[in-house]
C-alpha positions in Angstrom: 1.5 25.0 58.5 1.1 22.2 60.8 -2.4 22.4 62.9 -1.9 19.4 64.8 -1.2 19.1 68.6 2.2 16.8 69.1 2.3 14.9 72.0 4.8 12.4 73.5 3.2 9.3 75.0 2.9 8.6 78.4 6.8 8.7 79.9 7.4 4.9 81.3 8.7 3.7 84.2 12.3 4.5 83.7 13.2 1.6 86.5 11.1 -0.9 83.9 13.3 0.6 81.0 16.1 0.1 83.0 15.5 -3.6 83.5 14.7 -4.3 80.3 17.7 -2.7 78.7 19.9 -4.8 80.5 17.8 -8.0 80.8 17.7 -7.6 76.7 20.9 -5.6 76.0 18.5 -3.6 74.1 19.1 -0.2 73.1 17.3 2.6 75.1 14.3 3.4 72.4 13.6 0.3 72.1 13.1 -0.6 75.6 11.3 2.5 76.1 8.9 1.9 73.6 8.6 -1.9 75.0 7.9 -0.6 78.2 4.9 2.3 77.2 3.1 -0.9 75.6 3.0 -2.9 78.7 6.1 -5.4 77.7 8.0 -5.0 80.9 9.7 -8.3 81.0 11.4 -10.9 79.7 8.9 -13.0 79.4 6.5 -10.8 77.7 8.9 -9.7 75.4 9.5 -13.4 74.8 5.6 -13.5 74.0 5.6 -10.1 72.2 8.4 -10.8 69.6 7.6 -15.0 69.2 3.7 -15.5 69.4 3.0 -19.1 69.2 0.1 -21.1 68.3 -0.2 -22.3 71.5 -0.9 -18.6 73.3 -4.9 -19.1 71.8 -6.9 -19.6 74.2 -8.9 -22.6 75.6 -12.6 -22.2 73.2 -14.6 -23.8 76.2 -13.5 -20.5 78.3 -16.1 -18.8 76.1 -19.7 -19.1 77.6 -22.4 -21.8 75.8 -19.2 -22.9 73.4 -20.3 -26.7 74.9 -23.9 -25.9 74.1 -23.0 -24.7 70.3 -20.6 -27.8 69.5 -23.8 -30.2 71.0 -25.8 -28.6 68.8 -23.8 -29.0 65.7 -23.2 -32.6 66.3 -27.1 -32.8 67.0 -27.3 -31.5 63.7 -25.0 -33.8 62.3 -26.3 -37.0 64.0 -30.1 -35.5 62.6 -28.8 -35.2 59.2 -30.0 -31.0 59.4 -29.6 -28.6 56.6 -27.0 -25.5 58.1 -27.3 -21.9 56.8 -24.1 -20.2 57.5 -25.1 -16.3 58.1 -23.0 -13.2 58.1 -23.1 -9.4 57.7 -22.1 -7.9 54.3 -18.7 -6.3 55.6 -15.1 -7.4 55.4 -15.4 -9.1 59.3 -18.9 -10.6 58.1 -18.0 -12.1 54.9 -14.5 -13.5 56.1 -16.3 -15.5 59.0 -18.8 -16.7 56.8 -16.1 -18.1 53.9 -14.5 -19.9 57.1 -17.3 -21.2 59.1 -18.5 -22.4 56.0 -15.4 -23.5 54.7 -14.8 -25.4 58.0 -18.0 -27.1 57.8 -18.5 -27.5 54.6 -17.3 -31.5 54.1 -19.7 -32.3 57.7 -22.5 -31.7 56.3 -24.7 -32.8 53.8 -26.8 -29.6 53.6 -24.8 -26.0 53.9 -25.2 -23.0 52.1 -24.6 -19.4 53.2 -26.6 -16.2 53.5 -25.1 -12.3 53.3 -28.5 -10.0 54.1 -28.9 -7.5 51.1 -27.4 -3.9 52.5 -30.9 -2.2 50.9 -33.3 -4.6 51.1 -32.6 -6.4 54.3 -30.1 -3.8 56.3 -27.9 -4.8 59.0 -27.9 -8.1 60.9 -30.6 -11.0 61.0 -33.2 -10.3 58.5 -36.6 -12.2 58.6 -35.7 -12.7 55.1 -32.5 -15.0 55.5 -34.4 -17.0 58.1 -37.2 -17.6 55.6 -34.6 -18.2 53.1 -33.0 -21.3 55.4 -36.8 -22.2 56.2 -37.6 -22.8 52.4 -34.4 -24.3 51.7 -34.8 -26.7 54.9 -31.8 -25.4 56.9 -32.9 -25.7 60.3 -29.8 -24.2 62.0 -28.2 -21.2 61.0 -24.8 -20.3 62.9 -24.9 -16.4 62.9 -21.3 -14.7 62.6 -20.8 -11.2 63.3 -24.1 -10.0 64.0 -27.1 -11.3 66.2 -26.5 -10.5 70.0 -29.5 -7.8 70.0 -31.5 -10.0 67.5 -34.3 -10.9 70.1 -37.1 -10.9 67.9 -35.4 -12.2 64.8 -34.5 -15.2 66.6 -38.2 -15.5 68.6 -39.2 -15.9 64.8 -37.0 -18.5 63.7 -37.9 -20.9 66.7 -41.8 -20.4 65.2 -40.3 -22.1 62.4 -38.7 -24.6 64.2 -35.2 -22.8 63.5 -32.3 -22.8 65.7 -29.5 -20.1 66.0 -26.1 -20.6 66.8 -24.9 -16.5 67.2 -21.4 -15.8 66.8 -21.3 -12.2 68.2 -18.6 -9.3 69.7 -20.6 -6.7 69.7 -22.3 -5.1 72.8 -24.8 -7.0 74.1 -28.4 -5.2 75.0 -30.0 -6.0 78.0 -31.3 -9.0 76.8 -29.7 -11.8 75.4 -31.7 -13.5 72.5 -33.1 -17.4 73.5 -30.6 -19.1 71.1 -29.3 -22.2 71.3 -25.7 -21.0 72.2 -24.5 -17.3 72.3 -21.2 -17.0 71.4 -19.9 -13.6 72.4 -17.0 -12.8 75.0 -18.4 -9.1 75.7 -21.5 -10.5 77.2 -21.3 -10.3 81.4 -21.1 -13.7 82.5 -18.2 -14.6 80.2 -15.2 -16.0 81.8 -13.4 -15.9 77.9 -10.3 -14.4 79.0 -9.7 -12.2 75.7 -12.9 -10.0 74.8 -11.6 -8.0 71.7 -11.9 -10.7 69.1 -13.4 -9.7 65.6 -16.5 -11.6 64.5 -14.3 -14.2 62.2 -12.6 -14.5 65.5 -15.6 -16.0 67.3 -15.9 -18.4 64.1 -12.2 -19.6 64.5 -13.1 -19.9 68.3 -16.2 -22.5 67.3 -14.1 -24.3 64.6 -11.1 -24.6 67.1 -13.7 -26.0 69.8 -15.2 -28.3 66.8 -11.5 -29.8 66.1 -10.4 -30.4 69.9 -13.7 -32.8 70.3 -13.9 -34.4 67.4 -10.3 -35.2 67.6 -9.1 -33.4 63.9 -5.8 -32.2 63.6 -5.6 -28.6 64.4 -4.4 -27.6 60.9 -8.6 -27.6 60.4 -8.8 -25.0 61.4 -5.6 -23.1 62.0 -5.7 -23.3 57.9 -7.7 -20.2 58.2 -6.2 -18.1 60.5 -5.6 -15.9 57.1 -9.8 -15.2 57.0 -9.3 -14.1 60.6 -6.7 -11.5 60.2 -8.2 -10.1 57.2 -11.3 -9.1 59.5 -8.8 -8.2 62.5 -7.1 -5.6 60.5 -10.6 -3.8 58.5 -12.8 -4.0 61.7 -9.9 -2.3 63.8 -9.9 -4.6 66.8 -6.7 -4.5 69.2 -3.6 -6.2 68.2 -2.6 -7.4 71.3 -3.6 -11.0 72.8 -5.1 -13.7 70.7 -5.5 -11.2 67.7 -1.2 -10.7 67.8 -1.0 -14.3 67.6 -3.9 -14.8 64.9 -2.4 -11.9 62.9 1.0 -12.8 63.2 0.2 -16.7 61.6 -2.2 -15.4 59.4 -0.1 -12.7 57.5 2.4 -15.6 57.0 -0.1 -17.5 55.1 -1.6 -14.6 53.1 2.3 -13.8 52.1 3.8 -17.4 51.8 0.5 -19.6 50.5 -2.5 -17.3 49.9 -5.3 -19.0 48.9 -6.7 -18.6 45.1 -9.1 -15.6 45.6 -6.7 -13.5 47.9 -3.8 -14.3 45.4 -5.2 -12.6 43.0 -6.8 -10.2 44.7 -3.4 -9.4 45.8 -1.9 -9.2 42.1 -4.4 -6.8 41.3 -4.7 -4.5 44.3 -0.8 -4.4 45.9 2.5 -4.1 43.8 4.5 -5.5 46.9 6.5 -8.7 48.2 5.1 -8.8 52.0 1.9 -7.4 53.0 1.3 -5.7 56.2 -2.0 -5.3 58.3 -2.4 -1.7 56.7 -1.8 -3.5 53.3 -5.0 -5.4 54.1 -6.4 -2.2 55.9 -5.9 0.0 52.6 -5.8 -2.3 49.7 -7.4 -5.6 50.7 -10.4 -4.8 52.8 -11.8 -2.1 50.5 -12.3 -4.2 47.4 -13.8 -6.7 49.7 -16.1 -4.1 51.7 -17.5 -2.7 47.6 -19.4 -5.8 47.6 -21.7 -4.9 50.0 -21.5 -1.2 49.7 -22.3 -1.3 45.7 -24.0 -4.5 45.0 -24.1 -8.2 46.2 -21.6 -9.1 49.3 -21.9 -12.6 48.8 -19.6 -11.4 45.7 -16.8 -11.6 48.4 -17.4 -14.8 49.8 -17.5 -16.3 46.9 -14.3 -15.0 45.9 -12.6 -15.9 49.2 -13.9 -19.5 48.9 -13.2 -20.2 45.6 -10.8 -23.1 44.9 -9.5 -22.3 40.7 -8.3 -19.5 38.9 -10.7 -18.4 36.4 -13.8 -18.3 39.2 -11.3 -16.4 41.1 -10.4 -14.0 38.3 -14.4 -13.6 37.6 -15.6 -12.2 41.1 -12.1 -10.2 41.6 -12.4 -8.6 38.2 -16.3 -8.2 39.7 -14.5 -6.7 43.6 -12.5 -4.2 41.5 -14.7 -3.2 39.3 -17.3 -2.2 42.3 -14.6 -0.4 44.0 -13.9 1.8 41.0 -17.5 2.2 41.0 -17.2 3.0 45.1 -13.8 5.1 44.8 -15.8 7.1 42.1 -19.0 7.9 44.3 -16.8 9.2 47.6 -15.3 11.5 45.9 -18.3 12.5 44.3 -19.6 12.9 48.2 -16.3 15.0 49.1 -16.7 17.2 46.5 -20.5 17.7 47.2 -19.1 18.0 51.3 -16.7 20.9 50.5 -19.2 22.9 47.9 -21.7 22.6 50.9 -18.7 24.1 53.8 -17.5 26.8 50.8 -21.5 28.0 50.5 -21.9 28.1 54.3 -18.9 29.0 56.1 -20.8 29.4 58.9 -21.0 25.8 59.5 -17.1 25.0 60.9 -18.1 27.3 64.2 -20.4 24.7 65.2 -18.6 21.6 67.3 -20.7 19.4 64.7 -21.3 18.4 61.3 -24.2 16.7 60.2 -25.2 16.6 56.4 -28.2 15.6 54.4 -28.7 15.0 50.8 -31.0 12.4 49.1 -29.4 11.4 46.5 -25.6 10.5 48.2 -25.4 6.7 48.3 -26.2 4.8 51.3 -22.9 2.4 50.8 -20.6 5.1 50.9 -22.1 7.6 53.5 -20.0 5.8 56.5 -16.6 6.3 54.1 -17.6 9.8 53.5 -18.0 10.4 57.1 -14.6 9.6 57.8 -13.6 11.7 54.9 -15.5 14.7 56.7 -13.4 14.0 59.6 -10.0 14.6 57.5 -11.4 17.6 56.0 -13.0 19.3 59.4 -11.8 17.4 62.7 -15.3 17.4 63.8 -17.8 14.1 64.9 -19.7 14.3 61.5 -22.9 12.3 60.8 -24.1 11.7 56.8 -27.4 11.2 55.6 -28.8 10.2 52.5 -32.3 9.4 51.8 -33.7 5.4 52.7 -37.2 4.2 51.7 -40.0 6.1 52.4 -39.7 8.6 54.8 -37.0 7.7 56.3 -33.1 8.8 56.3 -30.4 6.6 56.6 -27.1 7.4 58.0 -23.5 7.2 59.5 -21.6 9.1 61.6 -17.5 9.1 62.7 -16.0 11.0 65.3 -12.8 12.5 67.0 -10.6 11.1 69.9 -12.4 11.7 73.1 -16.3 12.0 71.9 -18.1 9.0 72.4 -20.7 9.5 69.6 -22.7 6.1 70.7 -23.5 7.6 73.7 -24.0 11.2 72.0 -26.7 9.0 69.7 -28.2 8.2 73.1 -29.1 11.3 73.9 -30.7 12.3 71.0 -32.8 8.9 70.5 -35.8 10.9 70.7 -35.4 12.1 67.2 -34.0 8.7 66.2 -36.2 5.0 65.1 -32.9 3.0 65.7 -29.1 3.1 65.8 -26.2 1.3 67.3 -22.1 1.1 67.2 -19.8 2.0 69.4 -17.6 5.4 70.3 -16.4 6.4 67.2 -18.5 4.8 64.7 -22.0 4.4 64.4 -25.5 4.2 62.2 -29.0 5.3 62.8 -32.3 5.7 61.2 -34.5 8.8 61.3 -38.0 10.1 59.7 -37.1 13.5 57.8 -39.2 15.2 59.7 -37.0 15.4 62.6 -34.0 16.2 61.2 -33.1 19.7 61.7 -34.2 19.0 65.7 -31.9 16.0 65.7 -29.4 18.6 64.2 -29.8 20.6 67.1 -29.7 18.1 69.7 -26.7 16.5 68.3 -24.6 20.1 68.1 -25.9 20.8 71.9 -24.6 17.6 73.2 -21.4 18.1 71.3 -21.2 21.3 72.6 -21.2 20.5 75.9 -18.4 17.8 75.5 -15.7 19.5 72.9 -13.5 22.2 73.6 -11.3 23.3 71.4 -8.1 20.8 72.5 -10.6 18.0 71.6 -11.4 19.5 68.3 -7.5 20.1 67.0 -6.1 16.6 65.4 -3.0 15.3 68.0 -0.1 13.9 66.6 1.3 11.1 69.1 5.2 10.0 69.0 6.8 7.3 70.9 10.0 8.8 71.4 12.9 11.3 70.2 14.8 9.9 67.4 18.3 11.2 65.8 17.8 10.5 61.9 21.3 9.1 62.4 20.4 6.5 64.4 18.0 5.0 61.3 20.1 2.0 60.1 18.6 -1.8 59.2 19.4 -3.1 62.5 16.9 -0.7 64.0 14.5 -0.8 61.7 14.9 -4.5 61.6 13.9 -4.7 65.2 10.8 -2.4 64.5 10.1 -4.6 62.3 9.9 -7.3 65.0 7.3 -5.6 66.2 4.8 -5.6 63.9 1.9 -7.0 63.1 1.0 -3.1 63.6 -2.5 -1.7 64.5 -4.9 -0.7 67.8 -3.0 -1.2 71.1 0.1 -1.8 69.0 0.5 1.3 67.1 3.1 1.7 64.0 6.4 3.3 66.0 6.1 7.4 65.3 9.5 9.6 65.9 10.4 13.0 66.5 13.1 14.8 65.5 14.1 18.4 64.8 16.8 20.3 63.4 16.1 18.2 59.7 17.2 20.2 55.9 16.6 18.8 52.8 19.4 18.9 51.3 17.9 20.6 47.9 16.7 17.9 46.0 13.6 17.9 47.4 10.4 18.2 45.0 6.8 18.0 44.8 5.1 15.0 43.5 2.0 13.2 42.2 -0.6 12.8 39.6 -2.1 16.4 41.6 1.0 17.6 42.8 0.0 17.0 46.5 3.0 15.5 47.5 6.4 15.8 49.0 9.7 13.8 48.3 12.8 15.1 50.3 16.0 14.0 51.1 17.0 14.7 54.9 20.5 15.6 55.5 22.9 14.1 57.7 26.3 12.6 58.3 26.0 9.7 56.9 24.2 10.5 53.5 20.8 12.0 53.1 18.0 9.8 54.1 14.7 9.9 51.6 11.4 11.2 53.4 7.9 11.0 52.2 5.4 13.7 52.9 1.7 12.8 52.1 -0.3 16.3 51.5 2.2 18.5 52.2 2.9 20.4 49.5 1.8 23.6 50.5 4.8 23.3 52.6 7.5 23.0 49.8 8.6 26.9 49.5 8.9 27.5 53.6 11.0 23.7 54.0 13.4 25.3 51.1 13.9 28.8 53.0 13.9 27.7 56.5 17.0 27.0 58.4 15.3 24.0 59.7 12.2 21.7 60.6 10.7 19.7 62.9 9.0 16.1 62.6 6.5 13.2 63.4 8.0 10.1 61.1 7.9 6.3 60.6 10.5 4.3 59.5 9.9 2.0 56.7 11.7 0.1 53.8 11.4 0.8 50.0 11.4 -2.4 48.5 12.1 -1.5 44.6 13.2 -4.0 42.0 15.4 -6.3 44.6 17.0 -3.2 46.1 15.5 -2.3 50.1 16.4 1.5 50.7 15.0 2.9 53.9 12.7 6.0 54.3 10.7 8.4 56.4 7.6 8.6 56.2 6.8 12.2 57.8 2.8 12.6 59.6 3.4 16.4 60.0 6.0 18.9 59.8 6.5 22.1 62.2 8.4 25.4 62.0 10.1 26.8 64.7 7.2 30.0 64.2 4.8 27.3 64.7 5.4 26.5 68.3 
């Protein structure tokens, strides 16, 4: 039975709902919903429904983008070799295939660098600047990592090495002596939009490049495709710049994708239009296995390449490294619930933290987040780095800030970073059962038991009558979905199968009902749910959380629910 906590989202202005309903002859839901995400008039709507190319902001809002175009056409004018450097995720390897792609045909000397995940770790290595320092690259434009890289950069300019850093993360209190820092988060930046994705900050230097040198803005606007892909895995907001970036770039990975990503596509997603969870689910995990399981620059390579059978190679090479990934998390899970069925014990503390030597350091962050499915608890992973050291991730639960939690155990800690509900650290294995402690005593303090039970967030009260195209065709309107601009979720009780219901699924995990009602039953879709099967069949009637999609099979577009949870009227 359903464990979750349903909740309605914040009640709008109904004055605001009002307006809009008659400003847009809009029906009520929809208004409603419009409203609760801060599109309260006309003119937002306008903006919300028809993003334009035009909505991107001005690139010289960002702080030192004037000192990071002079010092590209410096190196132009010197005739300087450029390393183009990124981190070994999705949002790293998508800015450096445009950056690089950008500036590829300006230079005589580029070449990229993605920092080995074991070797090197996260961020500037003193390896890829000795790399561009025997290769004779003497600027290296940093994407997606670099704004805390103080030292790293210090060393460069002994080399006589310049950095360009294209950052969104945090900055520390320092900011490193580059020769432009290119990241809207830091203080004294005016940018007016400060939840761009690293590739974001790369469009924002290439759209800067092409407004002074005069190009046409199809440059760079060419790639807008490389920016969404790191928009949807890195989770930023889609609202702002990203809603319009997203928007344009989904159009190009479904009408033209480029060679890599078309058959990437083929192999990954059996469907005619991909969505940002499409890229989220499909796309971005083949891309990530790269870096997880071998070589990231594996995924650059295939983003940038031009012909088919180079494409073929390095996606037959993505897949086969996500099969290789896929095959080690469950391996993790597996090893997860053995540990929870030997100690029991274990869920009454408010957090998880688990430790074994041999799990794989490219998968502990996935298995993290699998932890957090299982037990609904902040849960850190640790596997076992070079020498004494551990390595690890950890994931948490709405309302814990685990970034800060870190914070307060950095006494037991060499390094970490992220943010609230993801982040990394280091730590000799030593102190790991007091960094256990610590970590459970500040969780303790923080959790209660409301933060600790999942919540299951709908928009509004739905009649399943009311699903027809035209609604769902002005859902639809409203995607790109994602952070800020959630996928629409329903409620609505008093549902029945109406006896054709059945389990489904290679393990039987699965629901597939058909929801009665007036106008012919409506197919639903349960993920997980099949312990649920028997009571649905005997009970009068049940409640549920949904989304509204479209089945797209074979030319025919039938619409369905998906269902997040389902509730009993005993489980009230």
């Amino acid at each position: 039975m359903s464990k979750a906590i349903w909740k309605s989202k914040n009640e709008p202005d109904l004055s605001l709902v009002e307006n809009l309903k008659s400003a847009l002859n809009a029906p009520d839901i929809i208004a409603r919903m419009l409203v609760q995400r801060g599109i309260d008039t006309v003119d937002k709507v306008n903006a919300y429904f028809n993003p334009r190319v035009e909505d991107l902001h001005d690139p010289f809002l960002m702080k030192d983008m004037d000192k990071a175009i002079e010092r590209v056409q410096l190196a132009q004018e010197k005739k300087e070799g450029v390393l183009i450097y990124g981190d070994y995720d999705v949002d790293g390897t998508t800015s450096v295939a445009l950056v690089y792609s950008f500036f590829k045909d300006k230079f005589d000397k580029i070449d990229f660098y993605i920092p080995d995940r074991y070797k090197e770790g996260y961020g500037i290595s003193t390896q890829g600047i000795d790399y561009a320092k025997n290769a004779g690259l003497s600027l290296i434009i940093a994407l997606d990592c670099g704004i805390r890289s103080i030292d790293k950069v210090e060393y460069a300019k002994s080399l006589g090495i310049d950095f360009i850093i294209c950052d969104h993360h945090l900055p520390g209190d320092s900011i490193p002596n580059a020769a432009a820092v290119l990241d809207p988060k830091q203080e004294d930046c005016d940018y007016p939009f400060k939840e761009l994705a690293g590739c974001g900050i790369g469009l924002k230097l290439a759209q800067a490049y092409a407004q002074v040198c005069d190009l046409d803005e199809r440059s760079y606007l060419q790639y807008l495709d490389y920016a969404t892909l790191s928009i949807a895995s890195d989770i930023v907001p889609i609202e702002d710049e990203n809603r319009v970036i997203a928007h344009f770039g989904l159009k190009i990975i479904n009408q033209q994708p480029r060679t890599g990503l078309k058959q990437l596509i083929k192999l990954a997603v059996n469907k005619e239009q991909l969505s940002i969870g499409d890229l989220v689910f499909y796309i971005g995990p083949r891309i990530n296995a790269a870096g997880r399981m071998k070589d990231a620059k594996t995924a650059v390579k295939m983003l940038i390449a031009e012909d088919e059978a180079t494409a073929d190679r390095f996606v037959s090479e993505l897949q086969t490294q996500n099969e290789e990934r896929r095959l080690v998390d469950q391996q993790i899970t597996k090893d997860l619930k053995g540990i929870v069925e030997q100690h029991p014990s274990l869920l009454n503390r408010k957090t998880l933290v688990f430790y074994q030597e041999n799990w794989h350091k490219g998968v502990v962050g996935i298995a993290a987040s699998r932890a957090i499915e299982l037990y609904y608890r902040p849960t850190i992973i640790l596997t076992k780095g070079s020498d004494n050291i551990l390595v690890g991730s950890a994931r948490s639960v709405r309302g814990f800030d685990v970034h800060a939690a870190l914070e307060k155990c950095s006494e037991h800690l060499i390094q970490f970073g992220g943010h609230m509900y993801a982040a990394g650290m280091t730590l000799k294995s030593e102190n790991l059962e007091a960094f256990r402690e610590t970590f459970e005593s500040v969780g303790a303090e923080i959790l209660t038991e409301e933060l600790l039970t999942p919540k299951v967030y709908y928009d509004a009260e739905l009649d399943v009558n009311d699903v027809n195209h035209r609604f769902y065709s002005i859902i639809n309107k409203m995607a790109p979905f994602g952070p800020a601009n959630m996928t629409p979720v329903f409620y609505a009780k008093g549902l029945k199968d109406d006896g054709t219901g059945k389990v489904i699924g290679k393990t039987a995990e699965h629901l597939k009902l058909n929801i009665k009602r007036p106008s012919g039953s409506i197919p639903a879709l349960a993920f997980g749910m099949a312990d649920r099967f028997s009571t649905i069949k005997k009970a009068d009637s049940f409640e549920a959380c949904f989304q509204v999609n479209e089945n797209i099979f074979r030319g025919s577009r039938t619409l369905q629910l998906v269902l997040k949870d389902i509730r009993f009227t005993n489980d009230v």
